[in-house]
N, C-alpha and C positions, 0 to 999 in steps of 0.2 A: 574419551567416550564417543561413540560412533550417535548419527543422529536418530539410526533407530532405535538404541535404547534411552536417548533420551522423550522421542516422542509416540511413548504408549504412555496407558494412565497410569500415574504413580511413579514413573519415569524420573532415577535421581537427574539432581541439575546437574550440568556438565561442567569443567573449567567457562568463565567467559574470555572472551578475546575481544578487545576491545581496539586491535588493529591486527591487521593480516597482512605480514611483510613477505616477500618474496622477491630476495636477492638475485639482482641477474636478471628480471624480468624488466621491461619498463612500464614504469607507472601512468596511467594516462591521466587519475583524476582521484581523486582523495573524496569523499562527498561527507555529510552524513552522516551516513550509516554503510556504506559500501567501498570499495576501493575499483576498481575500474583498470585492470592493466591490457596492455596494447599488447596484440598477438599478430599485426600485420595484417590478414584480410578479415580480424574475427577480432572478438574482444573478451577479456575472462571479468564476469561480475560477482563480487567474492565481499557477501552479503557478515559481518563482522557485527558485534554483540550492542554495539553503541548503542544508546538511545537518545533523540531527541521529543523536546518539547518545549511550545511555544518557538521553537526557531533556532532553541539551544541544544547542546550535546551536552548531555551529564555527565558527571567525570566516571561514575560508576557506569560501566557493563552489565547489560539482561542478560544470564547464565542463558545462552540455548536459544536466542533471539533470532540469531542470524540461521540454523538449521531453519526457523517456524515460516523466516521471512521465505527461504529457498524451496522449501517442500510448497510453502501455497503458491508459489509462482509457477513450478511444476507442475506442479495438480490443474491449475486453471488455464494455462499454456494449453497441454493436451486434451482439456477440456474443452474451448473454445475456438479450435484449430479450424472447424468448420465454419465458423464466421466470419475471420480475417486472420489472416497467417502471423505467425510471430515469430523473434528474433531467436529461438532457442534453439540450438545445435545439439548440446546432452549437457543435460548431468553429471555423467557417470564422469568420475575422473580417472577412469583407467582409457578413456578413451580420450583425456586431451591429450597434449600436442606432448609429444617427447620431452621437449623444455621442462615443463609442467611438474614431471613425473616425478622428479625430487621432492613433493611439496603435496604431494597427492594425497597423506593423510591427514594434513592441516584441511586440504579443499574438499574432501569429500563431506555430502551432505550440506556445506554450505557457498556453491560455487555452482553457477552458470556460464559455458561457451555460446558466444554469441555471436549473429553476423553484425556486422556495420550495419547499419541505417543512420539517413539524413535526417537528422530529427527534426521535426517541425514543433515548434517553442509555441504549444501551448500546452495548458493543463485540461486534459476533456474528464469534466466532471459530470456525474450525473448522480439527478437526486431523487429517490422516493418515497422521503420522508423529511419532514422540514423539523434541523436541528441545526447547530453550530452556527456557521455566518449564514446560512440561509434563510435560518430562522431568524436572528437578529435583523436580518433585512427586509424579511415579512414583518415583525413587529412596528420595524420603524417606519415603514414606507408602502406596505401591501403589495410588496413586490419579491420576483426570485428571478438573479439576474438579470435586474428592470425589466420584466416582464408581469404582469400582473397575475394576481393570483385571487379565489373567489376570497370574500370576507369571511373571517370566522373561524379560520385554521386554528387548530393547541398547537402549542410547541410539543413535536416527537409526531405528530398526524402524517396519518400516510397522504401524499399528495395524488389528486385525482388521477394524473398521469406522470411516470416520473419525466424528469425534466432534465436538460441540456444545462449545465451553468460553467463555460469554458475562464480558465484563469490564468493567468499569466506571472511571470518573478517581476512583481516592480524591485526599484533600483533599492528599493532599503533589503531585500530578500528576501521580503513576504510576497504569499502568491495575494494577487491581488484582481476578485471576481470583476468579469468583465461579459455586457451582451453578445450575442450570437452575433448582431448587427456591428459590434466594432471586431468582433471576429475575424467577420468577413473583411473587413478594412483590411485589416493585417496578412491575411493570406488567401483571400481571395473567395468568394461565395461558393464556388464549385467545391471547393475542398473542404470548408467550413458545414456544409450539407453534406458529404461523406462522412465527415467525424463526426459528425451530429449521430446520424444514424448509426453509425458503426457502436458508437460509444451506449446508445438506447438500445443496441441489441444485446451488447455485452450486459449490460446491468440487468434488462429483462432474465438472462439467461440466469445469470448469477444469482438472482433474486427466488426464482423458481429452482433453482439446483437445491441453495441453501436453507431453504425456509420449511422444506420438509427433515432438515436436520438438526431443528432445534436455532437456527441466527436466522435475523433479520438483516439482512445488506440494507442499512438504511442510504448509505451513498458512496458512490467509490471514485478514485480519479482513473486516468489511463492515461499513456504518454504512445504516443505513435511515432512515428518515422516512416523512410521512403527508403525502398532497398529495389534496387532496378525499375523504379519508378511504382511499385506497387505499394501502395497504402500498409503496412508495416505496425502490428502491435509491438511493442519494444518495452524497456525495463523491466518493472514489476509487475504483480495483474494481482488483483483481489486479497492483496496481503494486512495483515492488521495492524499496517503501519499506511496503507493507502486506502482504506476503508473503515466505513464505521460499521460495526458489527453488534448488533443486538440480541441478549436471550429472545428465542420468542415467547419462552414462559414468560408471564407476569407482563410482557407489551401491555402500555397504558398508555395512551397520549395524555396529554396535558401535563408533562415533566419529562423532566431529562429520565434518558434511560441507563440502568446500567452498562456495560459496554464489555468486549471481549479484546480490546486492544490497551493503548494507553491511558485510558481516562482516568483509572485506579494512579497512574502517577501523576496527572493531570491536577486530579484532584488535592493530592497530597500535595502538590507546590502552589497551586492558588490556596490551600487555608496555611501555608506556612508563611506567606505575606510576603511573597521574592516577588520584583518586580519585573520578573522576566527579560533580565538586562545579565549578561554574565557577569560574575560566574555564578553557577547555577548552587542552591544547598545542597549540603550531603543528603545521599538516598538511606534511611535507614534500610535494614538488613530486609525484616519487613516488606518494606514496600518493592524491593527490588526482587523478593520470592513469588510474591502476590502477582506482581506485573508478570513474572513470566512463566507461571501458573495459568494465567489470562489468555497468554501468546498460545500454550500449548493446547491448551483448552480448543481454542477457536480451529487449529488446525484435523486436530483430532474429531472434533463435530462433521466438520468439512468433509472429511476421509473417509468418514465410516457411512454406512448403509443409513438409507433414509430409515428416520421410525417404522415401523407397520410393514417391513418390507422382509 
């Protein structure tokens, strides 16, 4: 099934594919939810159905995951191209590389050419709206990414300005929030202040794109690199696997919000009592329809004409 007809409304699910092999090709990196192979001066990112949560891959495949993850990275790529350039070559798989062309109807719709970029190892987070560990951290301490915040925030409150919270892979695998000030330790304050702002404009944009189509970008990450020394947007961008995404009908702060990405599985493994240690439980049928009914949803919001327009 092609990923246009799986993403309009009512759009049957497609097979999932829960690894995307290709013989002959070499493998650069297995991730995930991605597979990563080496094309010499370019790289093919070939976005596969897996899901994780809490840090795990579940054994069960999201039917149609990997088109939602590729089309929003596309979408928001050429959307964003006037703020800072990004890795993306094409889509189309009639125009990758010769190699390739064996393999073109597995890759289409879920499969990006990229250039190389030097990636610089941090997670640039930005928030404007205090949920998840952000919130947990305002709770405990009145702070968002040790930086203080006014008293008196709800959990789900939009924050007076969004906000910078860069994170890094500590050594167990979780990203682990980290100040602007040890940022700059790490790679130096010139550049720590470019991502900063780069990262605030991206979200401002995202926020005002989306918000008249029904989601709230409550907070998203971005990953950068350096491609001839130029500051470089790189992997994904505003996908509902790097973003929290909110209906704006019914937004309430003071609780958790419904959510247009994983929370619907989220939620299904915190009341099934798994410790979030592998191996993960079975997804009932259910929960793996829901979820990515969720995925499609959010893409489709995204794509179509603002309201009133």
């Amino acid at each position: 099934m092609s990923r246009a007809a799986f993403l309009r409304p009512g759009g049957p699910l497609p097979p999932a594919r829960a690894r995307i092999d290709l013989p002959g090709v070499p493998l650069l990196a297995r991730g995930k939810v991605r597979e990563m192979y080496d094309l010499g001066d370019c790289l093919l990112m070939v976005a596969s159905d897996r899901v994780s949560a809490f840090d795990v891959v579940m054994r069960e495949p999201i039917p149609g995951k990997g088109y939602v993850l590729t089309a929003c990275s596309e979408l928001w790529f050429g959307l964003t191209r006037t703020i800072v350039p990004n890795h993306l070559l094409t889509a189309d798989a009639t125009e990758f590389p010769t190699a390739l062309q064996p393999f073109r109807e597995l890759l289409e719709g879920r499969a990006l050419l990229v250039r190389r970029a030097q990636r610089i190892d941090i997670e640039c987070v930005a928030r404007g709206y205090l949920a998840g560990s952000g919130w947990a951290e305002y709770r405990e301490r009145g702070t968002l990414a040790g930086e203080p915040l006014p008293p008196g925030l709800p959990e789900s409150g939009r924050l007076p300005e969004p906000r910078f919270t860069p994170a890094i892979k500590a050594a167990s695998g979780h990203d682990e929030n980290i100040s602007v000030a040890q940022m700059a330790r790490l790679v130096g304050a010139e550049l720590t202040e470019q991502l900063q702002a780069l990262t605030l404009a991206l979200y401002r944009f995202a926020h005002d794109y989306a918000l008249p189509r029904g989601i709230i970008v409550a907070d998203t990450k971005f990953e950068f690199g350096l491609i001839d020394g130029q500051i470089t947007l790189i992997d994904e961008a505003l996908t509902p696997d790097s973003s929290r995404f909110w209906p704006a009908a019914g937004y309430a702060p003071g609780r958790p919000q419904p959510s247009f990405d994983k929370q619907y599985l989220r939620d299904f493994l915190q009341a099934s009592g798994w410790n979030k240690e592998p191996p993960p439980p079975a997804l009932p049928d259910e929960v793996i329809q829901r979820t990515a009914e969720k995925y499609r949803e959010a893409y489709l919001r995204l794509a179509a004409r603002p309201s009133g327009s």
